[in-house]
C-alpha positions in Angstrom: 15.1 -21.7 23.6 14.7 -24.8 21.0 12.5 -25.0 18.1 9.4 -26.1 17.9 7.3 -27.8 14.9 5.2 -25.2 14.9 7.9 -22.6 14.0 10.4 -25.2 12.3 10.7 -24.4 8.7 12.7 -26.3 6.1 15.4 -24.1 4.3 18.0 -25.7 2.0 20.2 -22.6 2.6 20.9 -20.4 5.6 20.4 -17.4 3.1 17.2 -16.2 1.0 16.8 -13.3 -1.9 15.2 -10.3 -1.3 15.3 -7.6 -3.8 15.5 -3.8 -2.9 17.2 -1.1 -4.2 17.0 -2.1 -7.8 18.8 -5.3 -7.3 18.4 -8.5 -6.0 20.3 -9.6 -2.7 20.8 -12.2 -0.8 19.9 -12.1 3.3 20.2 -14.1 6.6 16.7 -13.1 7.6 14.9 -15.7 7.7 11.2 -13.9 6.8 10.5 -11.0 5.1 7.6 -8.8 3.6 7.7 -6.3 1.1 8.7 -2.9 2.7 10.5 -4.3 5.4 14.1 -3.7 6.0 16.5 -6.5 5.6 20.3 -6.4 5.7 21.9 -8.2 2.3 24.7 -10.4 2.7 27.2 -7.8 0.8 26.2 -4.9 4.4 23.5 -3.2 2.8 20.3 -1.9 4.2 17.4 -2.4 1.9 13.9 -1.8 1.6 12.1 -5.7 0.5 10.5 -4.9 -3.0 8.1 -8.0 -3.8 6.7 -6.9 -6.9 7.1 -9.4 -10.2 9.8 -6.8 -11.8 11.7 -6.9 -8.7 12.6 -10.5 -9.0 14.0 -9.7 -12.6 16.4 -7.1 -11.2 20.3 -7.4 -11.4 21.8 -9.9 -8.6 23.9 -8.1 -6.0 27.4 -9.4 -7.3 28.5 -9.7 -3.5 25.5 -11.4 -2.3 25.9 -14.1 -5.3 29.7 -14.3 -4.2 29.0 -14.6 -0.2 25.5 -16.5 -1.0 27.6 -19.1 -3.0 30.4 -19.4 0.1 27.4 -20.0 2.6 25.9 -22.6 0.0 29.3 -24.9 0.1 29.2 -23.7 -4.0 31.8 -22.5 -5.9 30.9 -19.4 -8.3 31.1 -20.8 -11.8 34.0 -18.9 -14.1 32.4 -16.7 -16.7 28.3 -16.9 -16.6 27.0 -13.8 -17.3 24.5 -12.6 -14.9 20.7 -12.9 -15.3 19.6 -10.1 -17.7 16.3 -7.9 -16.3 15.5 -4.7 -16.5 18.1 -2.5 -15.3 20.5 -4.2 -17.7 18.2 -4.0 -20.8 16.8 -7.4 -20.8 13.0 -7.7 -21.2 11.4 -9.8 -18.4 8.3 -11.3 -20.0 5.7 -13.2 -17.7 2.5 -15.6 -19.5 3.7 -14.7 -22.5 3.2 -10.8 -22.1 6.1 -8.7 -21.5 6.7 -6.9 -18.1 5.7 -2.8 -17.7 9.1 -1.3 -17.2 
């Protein structure tokens, strides 16, 4: 069965993030809604959060290792991870800081 322009869709990476379960990880599924199951690149099972705060959760350490290998990307050496909420930075959106 071959693609066709009606379902072809441009994606620079055969990954995309999804957060769930407080963090955010990468997947292989290639469209997801919030609520849906989708299973990260580090195994896990998670339930798609696609609320603002979600996308300023913690990256899956795994998914950015195995998301990086897929990419043809080495991980850089010492960068600290994004800082969100669940590790005590304050997300702050239009100016206005995010309800925790």
């Amino acid at each position: 069965m071959g693609t066709t322009s009606s379902d072809a869709e441009w994606r620079p990476h055969p990954f995309s993030w999804a957060p769930g379960a407080q963090q955010r990880h990468a997947t292989t599924t290639r469209r997801w809604s919030h609520g849906a199951e989708v299973v990260a690149l580090c195994g896990a099972t998670v339930v798609a959060d696609n609320s603002v705060q979600a996308w300023w959760w913690t990256t899956c350490e795994p998914c950015d290792v195995e998301a990086h290998r897929l990419a043809g990307v080495p991980m850089p050496p010492g960068v600290p991870r994004r800082r969100g909420p669940t590790t005590g930075g304050t997300p702050v959106v239009g100016g206005a800081a995010l309800p925790r």
